[in-house]
C-alpha positions in Angstrom: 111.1 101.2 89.5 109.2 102.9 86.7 107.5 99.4 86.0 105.8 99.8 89.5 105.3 104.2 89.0 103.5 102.8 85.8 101.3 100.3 87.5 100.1 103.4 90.0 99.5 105.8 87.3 97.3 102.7 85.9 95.4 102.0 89.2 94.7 105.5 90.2 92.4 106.1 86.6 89.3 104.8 87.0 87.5 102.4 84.9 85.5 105.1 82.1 86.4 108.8 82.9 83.7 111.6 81.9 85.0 113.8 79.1 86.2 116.6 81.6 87.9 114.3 83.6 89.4 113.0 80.7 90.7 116.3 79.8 92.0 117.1 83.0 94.2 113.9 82.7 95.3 114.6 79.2 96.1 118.3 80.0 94.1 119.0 76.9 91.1 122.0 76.7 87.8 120.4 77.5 86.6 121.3 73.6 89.4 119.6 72.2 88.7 116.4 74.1 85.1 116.3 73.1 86.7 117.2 69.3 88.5 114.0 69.7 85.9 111.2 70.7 83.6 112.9 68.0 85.9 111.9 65.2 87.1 108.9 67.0 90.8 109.6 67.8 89.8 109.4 71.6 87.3 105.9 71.7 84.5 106.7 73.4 80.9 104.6 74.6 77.9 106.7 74.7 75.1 105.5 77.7 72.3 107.9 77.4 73.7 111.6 76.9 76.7 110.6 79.1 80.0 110.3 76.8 82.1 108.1 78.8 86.2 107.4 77.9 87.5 104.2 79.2 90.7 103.9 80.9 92.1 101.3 78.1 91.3 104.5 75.5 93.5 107.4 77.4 96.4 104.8 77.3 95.5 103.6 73.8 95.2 107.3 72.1 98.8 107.9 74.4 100.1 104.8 72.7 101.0 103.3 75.9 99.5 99.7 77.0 96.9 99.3 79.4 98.6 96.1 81.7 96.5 96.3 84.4 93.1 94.2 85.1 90.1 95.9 85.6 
């Protein structure tokens, strides 16, 4: 049963989450997130001035695996 609440909580995230939304997920203060991808606890691509988190990252900095296919 938790394999499968896991597997939802993995599908609902999408792809790359902005910073904010990042945060939100985290429960973390928006400065603090942006704290973490600048020193590279929280992996982060930059495209432009957009700072994008991928999904892979909030699991990987949570140390929980990312199972599911993009």
């Amino acid at each position: 049963m938790d394999e499968t609440k896991n597997n939802k909580t993995h599908e609902a995230l999408p792809l790359v989450l902005t910073v904010p939304e990042a945060a939100k997920k985290l429960r973390i203060g928006l400065g603090r997130c942006y704290e973490l991808t600048r020193c590279g606890q929280l992996r982060s691509i930059k495209i432009g001035k957009r700072i994008l988190v991928p999904r892979a990252a909030i699991f990987e900095f949570l140390g929980m695996p990312d199972e599911t296919p993009a």
